[in-house]
C-alpha positions in Angstrom: 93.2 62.5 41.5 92.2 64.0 45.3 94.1 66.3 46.8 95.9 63.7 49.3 96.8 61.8 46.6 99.7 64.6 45.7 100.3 65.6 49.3 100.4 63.2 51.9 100.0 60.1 50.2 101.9 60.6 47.1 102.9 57.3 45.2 106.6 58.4 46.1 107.4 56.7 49.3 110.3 58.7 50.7 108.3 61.4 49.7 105.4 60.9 51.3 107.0 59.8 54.4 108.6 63.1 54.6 104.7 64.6 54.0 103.4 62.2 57.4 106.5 63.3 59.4 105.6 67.3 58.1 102.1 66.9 59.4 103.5 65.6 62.3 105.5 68.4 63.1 102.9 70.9 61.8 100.5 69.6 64.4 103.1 69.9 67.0 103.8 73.4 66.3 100.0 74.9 66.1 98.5 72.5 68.5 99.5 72.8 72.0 98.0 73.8 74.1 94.8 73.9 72.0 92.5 73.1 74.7 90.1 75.8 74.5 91.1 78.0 71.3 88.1 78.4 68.7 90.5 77.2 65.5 90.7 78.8 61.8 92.0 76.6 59.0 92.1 79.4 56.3 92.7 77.8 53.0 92.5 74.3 54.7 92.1 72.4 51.8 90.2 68.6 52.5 90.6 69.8 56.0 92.9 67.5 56.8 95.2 68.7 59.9 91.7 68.3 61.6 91.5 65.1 62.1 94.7 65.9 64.5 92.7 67.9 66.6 89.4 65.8 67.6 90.8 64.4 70.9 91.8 68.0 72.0 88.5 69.9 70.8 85.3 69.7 70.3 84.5 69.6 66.7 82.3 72.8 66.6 85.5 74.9 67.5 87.0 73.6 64.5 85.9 76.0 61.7 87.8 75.7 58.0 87.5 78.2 54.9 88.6 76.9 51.5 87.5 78.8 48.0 87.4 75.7 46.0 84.3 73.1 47.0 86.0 70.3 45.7 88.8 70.1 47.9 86.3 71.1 51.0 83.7 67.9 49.9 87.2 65.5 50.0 86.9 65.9 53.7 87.0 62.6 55.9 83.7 61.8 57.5 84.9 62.3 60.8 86.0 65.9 60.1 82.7 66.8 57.6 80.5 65.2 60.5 81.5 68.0 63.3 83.3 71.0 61.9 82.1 74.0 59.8 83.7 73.7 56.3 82.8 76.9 53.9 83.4 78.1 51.1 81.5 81.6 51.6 83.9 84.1 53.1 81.7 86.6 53.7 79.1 84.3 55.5 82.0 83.1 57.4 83.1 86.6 58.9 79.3 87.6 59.5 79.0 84.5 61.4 82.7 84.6 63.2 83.9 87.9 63.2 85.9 88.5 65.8 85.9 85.1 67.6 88.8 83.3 66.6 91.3 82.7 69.1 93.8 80.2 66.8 94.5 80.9 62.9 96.3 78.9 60.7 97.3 79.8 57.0 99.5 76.8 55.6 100.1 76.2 52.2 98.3 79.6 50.9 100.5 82.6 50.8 103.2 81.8 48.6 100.8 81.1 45.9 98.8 84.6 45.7 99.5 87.9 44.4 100.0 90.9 46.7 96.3 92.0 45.8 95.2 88.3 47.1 97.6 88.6 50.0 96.2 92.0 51.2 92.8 90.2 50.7 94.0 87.2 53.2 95.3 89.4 55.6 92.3 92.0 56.0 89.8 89.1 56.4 92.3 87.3 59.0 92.6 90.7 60.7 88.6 91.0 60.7 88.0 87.0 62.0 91.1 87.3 64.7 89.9 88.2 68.5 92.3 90.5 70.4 94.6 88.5 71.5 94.8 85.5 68.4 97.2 83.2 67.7 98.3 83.5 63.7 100.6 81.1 62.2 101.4 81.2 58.8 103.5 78.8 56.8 105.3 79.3 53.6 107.9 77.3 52.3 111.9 78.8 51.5 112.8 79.1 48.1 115.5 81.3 48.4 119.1 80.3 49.7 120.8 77.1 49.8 117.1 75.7 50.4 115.9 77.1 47.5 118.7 76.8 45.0 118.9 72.4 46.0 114.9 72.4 45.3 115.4 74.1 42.4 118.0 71.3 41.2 115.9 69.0 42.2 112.8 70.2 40.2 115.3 70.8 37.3 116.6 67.2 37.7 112.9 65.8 37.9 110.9 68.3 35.3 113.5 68.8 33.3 111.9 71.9 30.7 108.2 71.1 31.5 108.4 73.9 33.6 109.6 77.3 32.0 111.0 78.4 35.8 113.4 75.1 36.4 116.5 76.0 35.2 119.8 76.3 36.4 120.0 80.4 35.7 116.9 80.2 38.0 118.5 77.8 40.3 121.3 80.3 40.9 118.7 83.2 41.4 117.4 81.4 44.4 120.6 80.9 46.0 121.6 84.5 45.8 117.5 85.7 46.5 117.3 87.3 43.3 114.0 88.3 42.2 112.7 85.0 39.5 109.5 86.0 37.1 106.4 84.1 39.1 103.5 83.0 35.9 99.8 83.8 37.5 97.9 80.7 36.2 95.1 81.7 37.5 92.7 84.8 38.8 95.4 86.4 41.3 97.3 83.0 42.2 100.7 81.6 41.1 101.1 78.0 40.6 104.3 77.2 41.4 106.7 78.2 44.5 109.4 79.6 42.6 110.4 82.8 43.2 108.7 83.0 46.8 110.4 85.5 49.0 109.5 84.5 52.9 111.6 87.4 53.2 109.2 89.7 51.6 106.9 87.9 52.7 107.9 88.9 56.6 108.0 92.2 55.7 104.5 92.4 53.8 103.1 90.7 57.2 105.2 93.4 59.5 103.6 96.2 56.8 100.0 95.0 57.5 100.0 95.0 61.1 101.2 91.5 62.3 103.6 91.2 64.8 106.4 88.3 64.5 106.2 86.7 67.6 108.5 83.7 66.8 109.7 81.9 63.6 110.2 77.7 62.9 111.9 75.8 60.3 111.0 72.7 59.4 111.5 69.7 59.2 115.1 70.5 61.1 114.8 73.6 63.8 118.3 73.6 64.5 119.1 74.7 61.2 116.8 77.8 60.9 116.6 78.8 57.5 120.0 77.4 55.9 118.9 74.1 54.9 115.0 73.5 55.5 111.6 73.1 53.6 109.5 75.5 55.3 109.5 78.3 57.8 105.9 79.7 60.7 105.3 82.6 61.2 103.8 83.1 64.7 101.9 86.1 65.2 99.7 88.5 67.0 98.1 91.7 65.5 100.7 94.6 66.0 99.2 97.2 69.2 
């Protein structure tokens, strides 16, 4: 199974119309004005969210770093014709450093360790130029967000996973720290038990200012009853 198999064009169909509308928004949010920014996708995956961005840039500003060469060789033709796709992050920040003007991080942080985070961050911190962009999205697991996707993975997984229960479920709602499983070097497989609370904090600690935060997919609501929350954010002076 490829990776947009279980993301954006999952077999479920309200599901993945809720993945279409997400990219949507996603777009939306990094995008504009993205008329002359050099662009980071760190941990982009099949590099998807690039095929949003030919019309607006040139595909040699369009640069995307992924660890695992599988994902990276699922790339549409369009996107693998014209961007730089890599696996080597040291080639990548002797080639770039310093030059990106628009960093994205989406679907990365909540799975690593702090050791993997501090990792991220110092190789974001080295690729940024002066005055970049970073937006980094994580999803809530904590709250009344967290504690209804909890039910929901209880109601769906049932004991397949040792973290859906209902003890675990009530954790979430009350941000209560839940045991994470590393299943593999430095990375946890599953969302539960994500802080972006800590996760705020860890980026204030390192040297990122919070310019603004988002919820998605409903703004209005902030963080009492959403999927996901950005980060926007410049390197603290």
């Amino acid at each position: 199974m490829d990776y947009a198999s279980y993301t954006r064009n999952t077999n479920e169909t309200l599901k993945g119309i809720a993945h279409r509308r997400r990219y949507d928004q996603i777009v939306k949010l990094i995008a504009s004005p993205l008329l002359t920014d050099k662009v980071l996708d760190y941990g982009c995956g099949d590099a998807h969210l690039f095929s949003y961005f030919l019309k607006r840039l040139s595909p040699a500003s369009l640069v995307g770093y992924d660890p695992n060469p599988t994902l990276l060789a699922e790339a549409a033709p369009e996107v693998a014709a014209g961007s730089i796709l890599t696996v080597d992050i040291n080639r990548l920040k002797e080639a770039h450093q310093g030059s990106f003007t628009l960093i994205y991080c989406v679907e990365v942080c909540e799975h690593l360790t702090d050791k993997a985070l501090e990792e991220l961050f110092n190789n974001l911190k080295e690729l940024a130029s002066p005055r970049a962009k970073l937006i980094f999205g994580v999803p809530l697991e904590t709250g009344l967000s967290g504690f209804l996707k909890a039910l929901y993975r209880l109601r769906r997984h049932g004991r397949q996973q040792a973290t859906f229960t209902f003890a675990n479920a009530l954790r979430a709602l009350f941000g209560l720290a839940i045991y994470r499983e590393i299943t593999d070097i430095e990375w946890y497989g599953h969302h539960t038990g994500f802080s972006h609370d800590r996760f705020r904090r860890k980026l204030q600690a390192t040297g990122f200012e919070v310019k603004r935060t988002r919820c998605l997919p409903f703004p209005r609501l902030a963080t009492v009853l959403n999927n996901e929350i950005y980060f926007t954010c410049s390197e603290a002076c």
